[in-house]
C-alpha positions in Angstrom: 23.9 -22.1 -9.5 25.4 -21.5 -12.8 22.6 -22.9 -15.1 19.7 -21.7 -17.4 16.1 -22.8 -17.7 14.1 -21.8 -20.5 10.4 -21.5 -20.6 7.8 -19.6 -22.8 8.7 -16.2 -23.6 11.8 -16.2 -21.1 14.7 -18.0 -19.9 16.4 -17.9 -16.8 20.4 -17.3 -16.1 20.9 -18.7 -12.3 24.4 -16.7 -10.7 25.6 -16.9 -7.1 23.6 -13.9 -6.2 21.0 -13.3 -8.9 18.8 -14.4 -11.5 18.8 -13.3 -15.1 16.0 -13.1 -17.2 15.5 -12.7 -20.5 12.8 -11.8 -22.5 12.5 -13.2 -26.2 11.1 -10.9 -29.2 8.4 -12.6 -30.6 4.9 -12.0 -32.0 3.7 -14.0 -29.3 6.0 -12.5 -26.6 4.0 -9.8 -24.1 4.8 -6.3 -25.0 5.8 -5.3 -21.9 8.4 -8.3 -21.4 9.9 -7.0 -25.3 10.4 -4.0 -23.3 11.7 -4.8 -20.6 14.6 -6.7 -22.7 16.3 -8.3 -19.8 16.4 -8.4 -15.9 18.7 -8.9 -13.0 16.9 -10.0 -9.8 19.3 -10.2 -6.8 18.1 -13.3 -4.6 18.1 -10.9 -1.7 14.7 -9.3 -3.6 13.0 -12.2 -3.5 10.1 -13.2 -0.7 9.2 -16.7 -1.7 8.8 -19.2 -4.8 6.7 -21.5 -6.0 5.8 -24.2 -8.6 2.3 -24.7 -9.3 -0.3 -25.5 -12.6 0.0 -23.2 -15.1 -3.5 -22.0 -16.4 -2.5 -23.3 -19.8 -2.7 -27.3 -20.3 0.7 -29.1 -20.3 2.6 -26.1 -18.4 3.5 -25.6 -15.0 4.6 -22.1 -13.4 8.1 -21.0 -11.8 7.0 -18.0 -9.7 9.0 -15.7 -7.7 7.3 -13.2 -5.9 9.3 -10.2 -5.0 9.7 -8.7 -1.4 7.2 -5.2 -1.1 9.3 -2.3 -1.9 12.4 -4.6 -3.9 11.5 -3.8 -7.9 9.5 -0.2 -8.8 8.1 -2.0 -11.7 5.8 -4.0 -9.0 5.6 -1.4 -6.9 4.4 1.3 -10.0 2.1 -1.5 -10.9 0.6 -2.3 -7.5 -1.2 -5.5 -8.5 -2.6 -4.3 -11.8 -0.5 -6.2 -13.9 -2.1 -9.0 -15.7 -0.8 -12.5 -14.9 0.5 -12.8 -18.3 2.3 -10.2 -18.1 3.9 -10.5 -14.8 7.9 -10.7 -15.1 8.5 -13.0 -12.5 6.5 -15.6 -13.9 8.3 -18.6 -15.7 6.0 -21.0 -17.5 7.0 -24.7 -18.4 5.8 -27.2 -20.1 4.7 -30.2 -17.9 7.8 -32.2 -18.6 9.9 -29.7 -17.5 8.3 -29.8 -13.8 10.8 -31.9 -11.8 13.2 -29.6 -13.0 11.2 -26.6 -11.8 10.6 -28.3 -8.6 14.2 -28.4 -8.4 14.8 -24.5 -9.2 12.5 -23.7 -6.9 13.9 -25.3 -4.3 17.5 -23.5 -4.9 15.8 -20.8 -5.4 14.0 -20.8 -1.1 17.8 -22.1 -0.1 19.2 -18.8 -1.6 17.0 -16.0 -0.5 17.9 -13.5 2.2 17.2 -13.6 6.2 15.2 -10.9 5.1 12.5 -12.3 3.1 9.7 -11.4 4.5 10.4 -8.3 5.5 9.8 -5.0 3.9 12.9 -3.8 1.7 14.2 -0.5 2.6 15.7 0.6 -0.8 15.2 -0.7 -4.6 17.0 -4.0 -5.2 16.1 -4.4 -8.6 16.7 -1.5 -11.2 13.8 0.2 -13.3 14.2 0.5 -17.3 16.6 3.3 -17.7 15.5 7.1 -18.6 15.0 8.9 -21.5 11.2 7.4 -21.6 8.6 8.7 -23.3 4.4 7.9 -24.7 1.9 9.6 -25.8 -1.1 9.4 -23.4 -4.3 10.5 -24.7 -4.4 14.4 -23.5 -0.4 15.2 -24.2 3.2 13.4 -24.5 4.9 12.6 -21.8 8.4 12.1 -21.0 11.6 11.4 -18.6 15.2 12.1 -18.7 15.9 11.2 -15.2 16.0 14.0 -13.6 12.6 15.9 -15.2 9.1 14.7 -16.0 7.4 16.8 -18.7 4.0 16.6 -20.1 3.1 18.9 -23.3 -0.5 18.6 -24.2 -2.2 18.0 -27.1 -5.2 20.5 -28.2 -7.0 17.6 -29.9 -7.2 16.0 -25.9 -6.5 18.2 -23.6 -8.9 19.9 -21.0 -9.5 23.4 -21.0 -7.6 23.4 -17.4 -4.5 21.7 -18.7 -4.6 24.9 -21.6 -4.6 27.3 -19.1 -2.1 26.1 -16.9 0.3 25.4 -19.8 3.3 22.9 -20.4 4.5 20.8 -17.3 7.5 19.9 -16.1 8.5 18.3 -12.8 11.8 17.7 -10.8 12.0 14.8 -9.2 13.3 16.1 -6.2 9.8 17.9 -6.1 7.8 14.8 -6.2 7.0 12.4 -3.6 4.7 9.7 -5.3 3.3 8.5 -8.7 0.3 6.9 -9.1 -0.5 5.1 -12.1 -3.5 3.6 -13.0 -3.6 0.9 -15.8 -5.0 2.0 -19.1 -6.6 -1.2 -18.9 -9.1 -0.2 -16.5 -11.6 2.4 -16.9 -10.1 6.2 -15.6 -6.5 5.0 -16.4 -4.3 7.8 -16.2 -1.0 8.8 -14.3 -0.4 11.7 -11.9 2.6 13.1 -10.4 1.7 14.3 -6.5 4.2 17.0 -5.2 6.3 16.9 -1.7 4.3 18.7 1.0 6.2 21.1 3.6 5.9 17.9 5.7 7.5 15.7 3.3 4.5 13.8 2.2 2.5 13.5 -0.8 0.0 16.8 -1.9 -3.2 15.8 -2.0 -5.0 16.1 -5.2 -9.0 17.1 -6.2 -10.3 16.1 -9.0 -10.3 13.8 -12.3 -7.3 13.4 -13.6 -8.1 15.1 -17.2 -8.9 18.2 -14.4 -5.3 17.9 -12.9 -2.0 20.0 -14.6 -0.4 17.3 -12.9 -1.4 13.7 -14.5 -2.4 12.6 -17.8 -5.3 10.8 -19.0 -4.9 7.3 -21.1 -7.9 5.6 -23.3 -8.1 3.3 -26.3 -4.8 3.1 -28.0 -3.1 5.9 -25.6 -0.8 5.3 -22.5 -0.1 1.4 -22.9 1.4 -1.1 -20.1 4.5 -1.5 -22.3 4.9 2.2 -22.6 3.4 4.1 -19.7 4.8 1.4 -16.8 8.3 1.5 -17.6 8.2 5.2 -17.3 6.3 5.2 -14.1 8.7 3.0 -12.4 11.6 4.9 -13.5 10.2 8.0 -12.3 8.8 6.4 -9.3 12.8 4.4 -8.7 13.8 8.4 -8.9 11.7 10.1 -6.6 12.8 7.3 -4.1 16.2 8.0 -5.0 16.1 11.6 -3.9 14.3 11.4 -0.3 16.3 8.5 1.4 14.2 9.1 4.3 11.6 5.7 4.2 14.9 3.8 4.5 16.3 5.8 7.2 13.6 5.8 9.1 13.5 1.5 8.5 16.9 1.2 9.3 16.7 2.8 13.0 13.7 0.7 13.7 15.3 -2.5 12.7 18.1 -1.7 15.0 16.0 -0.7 17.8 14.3 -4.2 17.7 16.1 -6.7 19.5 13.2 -9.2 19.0 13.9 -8.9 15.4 17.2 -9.7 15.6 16.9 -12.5 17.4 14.6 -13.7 15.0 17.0 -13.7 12.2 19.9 -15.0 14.6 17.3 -17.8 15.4 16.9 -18.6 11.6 20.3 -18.7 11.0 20.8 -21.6 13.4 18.4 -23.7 11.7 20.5 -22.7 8.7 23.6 -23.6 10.2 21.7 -26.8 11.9 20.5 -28.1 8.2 24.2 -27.7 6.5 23.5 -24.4 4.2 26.0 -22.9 6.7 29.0 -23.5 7.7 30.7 -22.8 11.1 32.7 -19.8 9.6 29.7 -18.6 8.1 27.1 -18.7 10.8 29.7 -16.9 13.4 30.3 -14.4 11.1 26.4 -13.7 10.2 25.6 -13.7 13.8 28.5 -11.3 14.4 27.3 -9.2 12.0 23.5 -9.0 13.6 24.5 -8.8 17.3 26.7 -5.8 15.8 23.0 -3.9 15.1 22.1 -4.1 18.3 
């Protein structure tokens, strides 16, 4: 597309393939979005978009809403965030909205045969490692390979004392849960890779458990403790390629699927977002899965 649309707190850079957004800095901005600095989202990680009211007067909402499993921000978050501070939110004043309309409509012509499907792998990348916060129990940090937590005698449980200093490989991890320190028993807690590949399961509150941290007033904020979940979480992914394996020899077991797709790229070709070359070599491609 080649253009940009600016809104409140963020603008967007339209490529062939992605979108770029970028944060501004301001006093006004969300912290988590001055974190977060800027973001490449591939068109292939999108599901759908929208343009509806914005729950300000006078502003209207660009919303893309990424596929399950695309960004590890969203999928550290899982539906926690605030509305305001969701990344893929674009808000507009009401002027602007013919030319959202218009964006949004690129936007549906350029997303993937495989929008509403599950993705198989991270398409959009997690804020880069070393991370670190202080949560209210002990510090806790990344370099993208270890997660360590050193507690705090002021905070931490008499448990956490006894069992020391922490520190976690991420090929030894299969899951992070975090839980917003905006609701009540925020914390976040790293749960081990069982013999059978899945996550450990864990008793107990989390100020209890070597093995999470504890957040409260002041301690473990969206802006600091999310970005390091995702990263961790984009890791641990990173290191078991098993889920996509797994998707990948289901998808090409599944000749209703592809037929599917093959189907939806002839109404492609049939409205004139494909062109003969294209649509021959797409189907080629899928037929090739079977």
């Amino acid at each position: 597309m080649g253009d940009v649309l600016a809104g409140i707190h963020s603008t967007w850079e339209f490529d062939t393939d992605s979108v770029l957004i970028r944060f501004e800095r301001g006093i006004r901005t969300p912290k988590l979005f001055q974190v977060l600095g800027e973001r490449r989202i591939p068109y292939e990680a999108l599901s759908t978009v929208d343009l509806a009211p914005g729950t300000r007067k006078g502003t209207v909402v660009l919303h893309a809403v990424p596929r399950p499993g695309a960004d590890p921000l969203l999928d550290a978050a899982a539906g926690q965030l605030r509305q305001a501070a969701d990344p893929y939110r674009l808000v507009l004043p009401a002027e602007r909205e013919t030319l959202g309309d218009y964006y949004a409509t690129e936007l549906r012509s350029a997303l993937g045969l495989a929008a509403d499907q599950e993705a198989d792998q991270y398409l959009v990348a997690a804020p880069t490692a070393p991370l670190q916060f202080k949560a209210f129990d002990g510090k806790v940090s990344f370099d993208g390979k270890v997660v360590s937590f050193r507690w705090f005698w002021t905070g931490a449980s008499s448990a956490k004392w006894k069992a020391g200093d922490q520190s976690f490989q991420v090929s030894e991890l299969a899951e992070v849960e975090w839980r917003s320190p905006e609701i009540a028993g925020g914390h976040l807690r790293l749960r081990r890779r069982g013999p059978d590949g899945k996550p450990e399961s864990h008793d107990g509150p989390a100020d209890q458990d070597p093995a999470a941290v504890v957040f409260g007033l002041g301690y473990g904020l969206v802006h600091e403790s999310l970005p390091l979940a995702a990263a961790v979480l984009e890791a641990v992914r990173a290191a078991d390629p098993t889920p996509s394996t797994a998707l990948d020899t289901r998808r090409r077991a599944d000749p209703a699927d592809i037929a599917n797709r093959i189907r939806h790229l002839g109404e492609l070709h049939a409205s004139g977002l494909l062109t003969d070359d294209e649509f021959s070599k797409k189907k080629s491609e899928l037929l090739a899965e079977l």
